[in-house]
C-alpha positions in Angstrom: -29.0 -0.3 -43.9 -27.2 -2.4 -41.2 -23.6 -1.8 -42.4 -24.8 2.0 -42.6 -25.9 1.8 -38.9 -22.6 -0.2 -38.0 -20.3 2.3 -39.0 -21.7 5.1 -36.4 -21.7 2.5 -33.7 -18.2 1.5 -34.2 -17.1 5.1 -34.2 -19.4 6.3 -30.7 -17.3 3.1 -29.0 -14.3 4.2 -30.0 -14.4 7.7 -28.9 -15.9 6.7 -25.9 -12.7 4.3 -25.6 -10.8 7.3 -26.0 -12.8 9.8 -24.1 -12.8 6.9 -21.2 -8.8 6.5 -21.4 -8.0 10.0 -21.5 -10.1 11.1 -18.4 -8.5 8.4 -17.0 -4.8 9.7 -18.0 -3.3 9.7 -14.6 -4.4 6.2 -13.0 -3.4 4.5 -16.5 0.2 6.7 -16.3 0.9 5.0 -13.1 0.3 1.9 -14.0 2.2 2.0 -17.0 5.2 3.8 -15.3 5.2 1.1 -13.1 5.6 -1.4 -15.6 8.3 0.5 -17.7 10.3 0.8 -14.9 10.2 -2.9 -14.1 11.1 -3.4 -17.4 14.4 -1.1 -17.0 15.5 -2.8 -14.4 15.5 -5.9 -15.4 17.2 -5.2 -18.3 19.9 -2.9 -16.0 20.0 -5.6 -13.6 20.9 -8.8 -16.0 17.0 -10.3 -15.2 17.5 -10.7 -11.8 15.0 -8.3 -10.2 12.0 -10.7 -11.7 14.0 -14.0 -10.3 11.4 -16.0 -8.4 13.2 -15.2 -5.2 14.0 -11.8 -5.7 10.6 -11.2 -6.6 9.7 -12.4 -2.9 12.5 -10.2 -1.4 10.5 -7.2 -2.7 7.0 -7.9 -1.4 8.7 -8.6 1.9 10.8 -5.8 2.1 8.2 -3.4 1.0 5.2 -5.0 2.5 5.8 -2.1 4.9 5.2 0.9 2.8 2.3 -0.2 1.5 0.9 -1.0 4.9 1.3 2.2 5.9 0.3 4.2 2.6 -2.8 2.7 3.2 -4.0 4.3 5.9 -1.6 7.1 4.9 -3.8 7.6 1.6 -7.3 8.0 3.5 -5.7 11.2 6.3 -4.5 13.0 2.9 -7.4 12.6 1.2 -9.0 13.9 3.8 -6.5 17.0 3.6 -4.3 15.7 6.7 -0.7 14.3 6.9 1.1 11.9 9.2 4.5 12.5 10.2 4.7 9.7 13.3 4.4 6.9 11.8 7.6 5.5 11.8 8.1 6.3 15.1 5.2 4.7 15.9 6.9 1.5 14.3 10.1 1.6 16.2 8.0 2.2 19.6 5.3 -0.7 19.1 7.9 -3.0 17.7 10.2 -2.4 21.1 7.0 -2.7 23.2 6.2 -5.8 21.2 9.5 -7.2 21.2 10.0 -6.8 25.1 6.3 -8.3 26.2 7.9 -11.1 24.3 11.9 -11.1 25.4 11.5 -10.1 28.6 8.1 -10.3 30.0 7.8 -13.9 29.0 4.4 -13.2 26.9 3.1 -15.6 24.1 4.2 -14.1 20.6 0.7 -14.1 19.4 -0.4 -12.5 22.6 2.4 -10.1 22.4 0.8 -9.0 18.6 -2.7 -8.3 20.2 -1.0 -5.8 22.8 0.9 -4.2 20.2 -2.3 -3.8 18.2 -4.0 -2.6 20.8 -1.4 0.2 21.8 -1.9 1.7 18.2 -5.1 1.7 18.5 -4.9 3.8 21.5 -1.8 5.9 20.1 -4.3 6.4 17.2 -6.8 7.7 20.0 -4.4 9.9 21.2 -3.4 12.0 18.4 -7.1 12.3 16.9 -8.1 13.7 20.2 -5.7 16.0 19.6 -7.1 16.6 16.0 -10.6 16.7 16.0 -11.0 17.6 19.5 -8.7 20.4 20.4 -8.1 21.2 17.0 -4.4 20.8 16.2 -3.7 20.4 12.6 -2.6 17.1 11.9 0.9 18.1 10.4 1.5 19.7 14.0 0.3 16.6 16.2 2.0 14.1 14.3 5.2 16.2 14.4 5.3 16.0 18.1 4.4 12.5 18.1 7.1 11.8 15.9 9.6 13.2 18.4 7.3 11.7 21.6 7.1 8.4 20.5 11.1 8.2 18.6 11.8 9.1 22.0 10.5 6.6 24.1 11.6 4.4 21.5 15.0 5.2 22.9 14.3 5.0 26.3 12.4 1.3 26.3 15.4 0.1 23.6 18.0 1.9 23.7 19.8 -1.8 23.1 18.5 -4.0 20.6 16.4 -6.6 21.6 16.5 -10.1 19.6 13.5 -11.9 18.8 14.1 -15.8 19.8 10.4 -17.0 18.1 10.1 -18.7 15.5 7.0 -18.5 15.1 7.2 -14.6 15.1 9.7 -14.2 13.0 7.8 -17.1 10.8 5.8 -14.0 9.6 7.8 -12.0 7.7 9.8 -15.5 6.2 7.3 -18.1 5.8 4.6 -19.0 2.9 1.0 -20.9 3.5 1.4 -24.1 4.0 1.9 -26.3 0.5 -1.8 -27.9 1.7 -1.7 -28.9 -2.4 1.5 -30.2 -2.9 4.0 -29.5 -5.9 2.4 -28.9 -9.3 5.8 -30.3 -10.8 8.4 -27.4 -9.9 5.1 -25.2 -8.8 3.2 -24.4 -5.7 -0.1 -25.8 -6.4 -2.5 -23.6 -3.8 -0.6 -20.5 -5.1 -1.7 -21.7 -8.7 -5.2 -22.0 -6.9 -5.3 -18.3 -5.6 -3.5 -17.0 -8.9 -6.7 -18.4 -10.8 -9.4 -16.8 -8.2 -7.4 -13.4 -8.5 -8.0 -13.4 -12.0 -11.5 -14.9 -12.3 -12.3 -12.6 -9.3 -11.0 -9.1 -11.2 -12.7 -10.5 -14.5 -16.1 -10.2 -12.1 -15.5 -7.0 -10.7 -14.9 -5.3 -13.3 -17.7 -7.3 -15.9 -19.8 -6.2 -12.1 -19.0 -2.8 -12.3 -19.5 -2.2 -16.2 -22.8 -3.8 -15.5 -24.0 -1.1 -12.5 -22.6 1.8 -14.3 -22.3 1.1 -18.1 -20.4 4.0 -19.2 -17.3 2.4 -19.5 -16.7 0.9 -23.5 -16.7 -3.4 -23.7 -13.4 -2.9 -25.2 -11.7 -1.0 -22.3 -12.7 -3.5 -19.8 -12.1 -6.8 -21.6 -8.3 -4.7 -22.4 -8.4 -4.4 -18.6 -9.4 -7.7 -18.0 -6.8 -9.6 -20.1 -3.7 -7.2 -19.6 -4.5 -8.3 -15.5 -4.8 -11.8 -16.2 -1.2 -11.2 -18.0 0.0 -9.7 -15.1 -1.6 -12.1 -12.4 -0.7 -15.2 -14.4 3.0 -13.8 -14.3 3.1 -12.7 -10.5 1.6 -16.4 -9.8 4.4 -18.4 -12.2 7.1 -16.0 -9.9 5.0 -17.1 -6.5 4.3 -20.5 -7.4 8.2 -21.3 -8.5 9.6 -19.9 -5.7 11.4 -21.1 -2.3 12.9 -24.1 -1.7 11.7 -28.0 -1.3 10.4 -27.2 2.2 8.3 -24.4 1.1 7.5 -21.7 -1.0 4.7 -20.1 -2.6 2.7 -17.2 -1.6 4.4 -15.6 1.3 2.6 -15.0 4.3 3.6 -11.2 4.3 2.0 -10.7 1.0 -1.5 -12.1 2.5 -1.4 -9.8 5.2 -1.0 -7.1 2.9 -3.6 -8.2 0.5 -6.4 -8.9 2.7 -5.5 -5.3 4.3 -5.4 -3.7 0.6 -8.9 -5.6 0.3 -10.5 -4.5 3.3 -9.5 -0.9 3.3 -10.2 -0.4 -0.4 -13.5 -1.8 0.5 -14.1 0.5 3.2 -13.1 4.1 1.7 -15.4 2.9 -1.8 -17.9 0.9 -0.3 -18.5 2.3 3.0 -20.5 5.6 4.3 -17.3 6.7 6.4 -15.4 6.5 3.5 -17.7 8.9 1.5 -17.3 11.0 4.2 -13.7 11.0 3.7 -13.7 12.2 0.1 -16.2 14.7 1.2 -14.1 16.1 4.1 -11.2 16.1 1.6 -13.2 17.6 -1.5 -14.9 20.8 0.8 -14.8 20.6 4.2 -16.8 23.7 4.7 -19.6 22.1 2.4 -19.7 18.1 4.2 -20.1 20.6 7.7 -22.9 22.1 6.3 -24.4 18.6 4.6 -23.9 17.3 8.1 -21.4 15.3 7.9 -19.3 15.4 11.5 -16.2 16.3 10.3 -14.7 15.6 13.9 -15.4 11.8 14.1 -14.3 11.6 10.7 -10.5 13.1 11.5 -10.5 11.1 14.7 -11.5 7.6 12.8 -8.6 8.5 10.1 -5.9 8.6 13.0 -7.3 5.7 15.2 -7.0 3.6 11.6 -3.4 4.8 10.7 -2.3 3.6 14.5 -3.7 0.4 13.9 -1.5 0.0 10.8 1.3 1.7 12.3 0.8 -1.1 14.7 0.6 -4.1 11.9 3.5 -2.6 10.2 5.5 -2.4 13.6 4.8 -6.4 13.3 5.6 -7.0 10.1 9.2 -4.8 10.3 9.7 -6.4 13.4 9.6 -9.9 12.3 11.2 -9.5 9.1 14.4 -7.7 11.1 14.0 -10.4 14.2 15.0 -7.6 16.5 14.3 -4.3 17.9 15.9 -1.4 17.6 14.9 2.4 18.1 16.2 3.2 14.9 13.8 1.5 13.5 11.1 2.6 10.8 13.5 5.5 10.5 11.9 7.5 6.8 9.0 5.4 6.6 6.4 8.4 7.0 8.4 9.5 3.8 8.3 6.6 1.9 4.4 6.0 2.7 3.8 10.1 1.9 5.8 9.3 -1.2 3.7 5.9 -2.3 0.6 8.1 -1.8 1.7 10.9 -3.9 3.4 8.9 -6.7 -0.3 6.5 -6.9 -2.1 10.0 -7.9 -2.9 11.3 -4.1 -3.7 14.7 -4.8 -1.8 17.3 -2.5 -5.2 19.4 -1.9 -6.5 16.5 -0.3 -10.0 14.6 -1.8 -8.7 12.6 -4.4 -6.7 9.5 -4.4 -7.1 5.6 -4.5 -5.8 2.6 -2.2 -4.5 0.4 -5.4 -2.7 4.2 -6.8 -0.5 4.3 -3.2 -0.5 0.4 -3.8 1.7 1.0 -7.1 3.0 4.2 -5.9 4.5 1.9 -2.8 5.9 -0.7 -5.8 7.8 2.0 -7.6 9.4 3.2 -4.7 10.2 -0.6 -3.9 10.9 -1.5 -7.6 13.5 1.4 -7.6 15.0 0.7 -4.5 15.5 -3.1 -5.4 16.9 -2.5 -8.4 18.9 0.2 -7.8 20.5 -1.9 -4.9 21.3 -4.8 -7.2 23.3 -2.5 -8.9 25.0 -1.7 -6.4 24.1 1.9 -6.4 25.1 4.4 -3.2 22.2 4.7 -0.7 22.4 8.6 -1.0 22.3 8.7 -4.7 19.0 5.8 -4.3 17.6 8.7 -2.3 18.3 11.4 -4.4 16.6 9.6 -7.1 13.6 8.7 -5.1 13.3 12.6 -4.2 13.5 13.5 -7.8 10.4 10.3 -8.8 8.2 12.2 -6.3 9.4 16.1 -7.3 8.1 14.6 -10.8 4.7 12.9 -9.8 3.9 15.5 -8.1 5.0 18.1 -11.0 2.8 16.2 -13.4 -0.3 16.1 -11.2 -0.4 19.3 -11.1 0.2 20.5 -14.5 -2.5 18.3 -15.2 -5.1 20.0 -13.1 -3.9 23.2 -15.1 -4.9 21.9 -18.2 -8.1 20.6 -17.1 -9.3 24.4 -15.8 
């Protein structure tokens, strides 16, 4: 009678594994796209795109894209777009860069101001949003050409950054407060282990509140992360030099900003509101949700991380220029779209623009190994997003 009752069981779990995994289709896709295309290129590349240091190179090269597709993520799901953002790096990045050079101000003094000038930036264009009522595309096209201008005007030269401290951010790792593990970073071993133990929690957490998700999907989930933490920390905790290495400070910033923003748009009433706004807007009017605060919120949050990113790009370049942040709103756009972003707005995820913002870096890093044109890196890069976008769609088809 047992093994009779058994057999059912077994089956219901796994077509609920299956049932779970195909709803699920897209997010998994990414994911594994991502992986396969790591895998390509270090084969095209001779292994040396998953070299310790190289490894490094890419969070701190791309630390800005993902930076900005976070906030970017949240004003399309909310059936917006943002076209000013990297002007708004090269213009906080001069500002910064001159309270610094010329003005004499203390570096971390000089990042407060330039904070606080995206936040008012941010101010600006969501008056222009939710208050007059200028679509967002519109707004942020003219500040694109507002603020790329006065980029020009306040650096028209260059101006080099002399701190070391500054330009510590974008270069340095946390202090080695643990010593060397042999040839590894102990504290980077230390946070590699809480990552994992952390996820395992989360997701044990979540099963828990919801329980619709099969044991067997979430312990996969669970060890195929560990896998992938375990790596990412071996890569961390062998890299540098004798002075230091480790976990970069650049990829802290970016995780506690991934963390913090992930929690707000899941966690948070405003970010209900978001998905709401995004989902019907009509409908969240009539729930009484006010529509207006939530479009002004959006763009007063993507000017504060135009303003972190102007920071980040600043210290990792040690100097301003006003070309700087030049594409950026397409890379961040692209990151969004590529990490399942719908283009109708009310659907999309922080961690999907997260690995949407590694396969634009993971393609650009490689392909520059290689020593492939910039033009044809772009052209390839178009023809990633034509396709992400392609197969979002056709998968809505299929679903109605």
């Amino acid at each position: 009678m047992s093994a009779a009752t058994a057999t059912p069981a077994k089956k219901e779990e796994k077509t609920g594994l299956l049932a779970t995994v195909a709803n699920n289709a897209r997010q998994y896709g990414i994911v594994g796209a991502l992986l396969v295309i790591v895998v390509a290129f270090e084969v095209l590349t001779g292994g040396v795109l998953l070299k310790p240091n190289s490894f490094v190179s890419l969070i701190q090269q791309n630390a800005y894209v993902i930076i900005l597709a976070i906030g970017m993520v949240m004003v399309i799901i909310a059936t917006h777009i943002d076209l000013s953002v990297g002007s708004l790096v090269a213009f906080i990045g001069g500002v910064c860069a001159l309270l610094m050079e010329r003005a004499g101000v203390n570096w971390m003094l000089a990042i407060v101001i330039a904070l606080v000038v995206g936040l008012i930036v941010g101010v600006w264009q969501g008056f222009w949003v939710a208050v007059i009522g200028i679509p967002g595309f519109i707004t942020t096209l003219a500040g694109m050409l507002i603020f790329r201008g006065l980029a020009t005007v306040i650096v028209g030269e260059s101006v080099p950054i002399t701190s070391l401290e500054f330009r510590g951010i974008a270069r340095n790792y946390l202090p080695n407060i643990l010593g060397w593990w042999g040839p590894f970073d102990g504290l980077t071993i230390v946070l590699g282990i809480l990552c994992i133990v952390g996820f395992a929690w989360s997701q044990l957490r979540k099963r828990a509140r919801v329980a619709k998700e099969p044991m067997s999907l979430t312990v996969l989930k669970i060890v195929l992360a560990a896998v992938v933490i375990a790596f990412v920390t071996y890569l961390l905790a062998s890299s540098g030099n004798a002075d230091q290495g480790g976990t970069p400070i650049m990829l802290v910033i970016v995780g506690v900003l991934v963390f913090i923003y992930n929690f707000i748009l899941t966690k948070t009433v405003f970010g209900r509101h978001v998905y709401a706004v995004g989902g019907n807007r009509k409908a969240a009017i009539l729930s009484g949700i006010n529509t207006r605060r939530v479009d002004f919120l959006l763009f007063v949050h993507m000017g504060f991380l135009s303003a972190v990113a102007a920071v980040c790009m600043l210290s990792r370049l040690a100097s301003a220029t006003a070309q700087a942040g030049m594409e950026f709103e397409m890379d961040a756009i692209a990151a969004c779209f590529i990490g399942g972003t719908a283009v109708t707005g009310g659907i999309g995820t922080i961690p999907g623009a997260v690995i949407g913002a590694f396969v634009m870096g993971v393609i650009n890093q490689g392909l520059s190994i290689m020593g492939v044109d910039t033009a044809v890196v772009k052209t390839i890069k178009g023809l990633v997003l034509l396709l992400a976008v392609a197969v979002d769609i056709m998968s809505k088809r299929k679903k109605s």
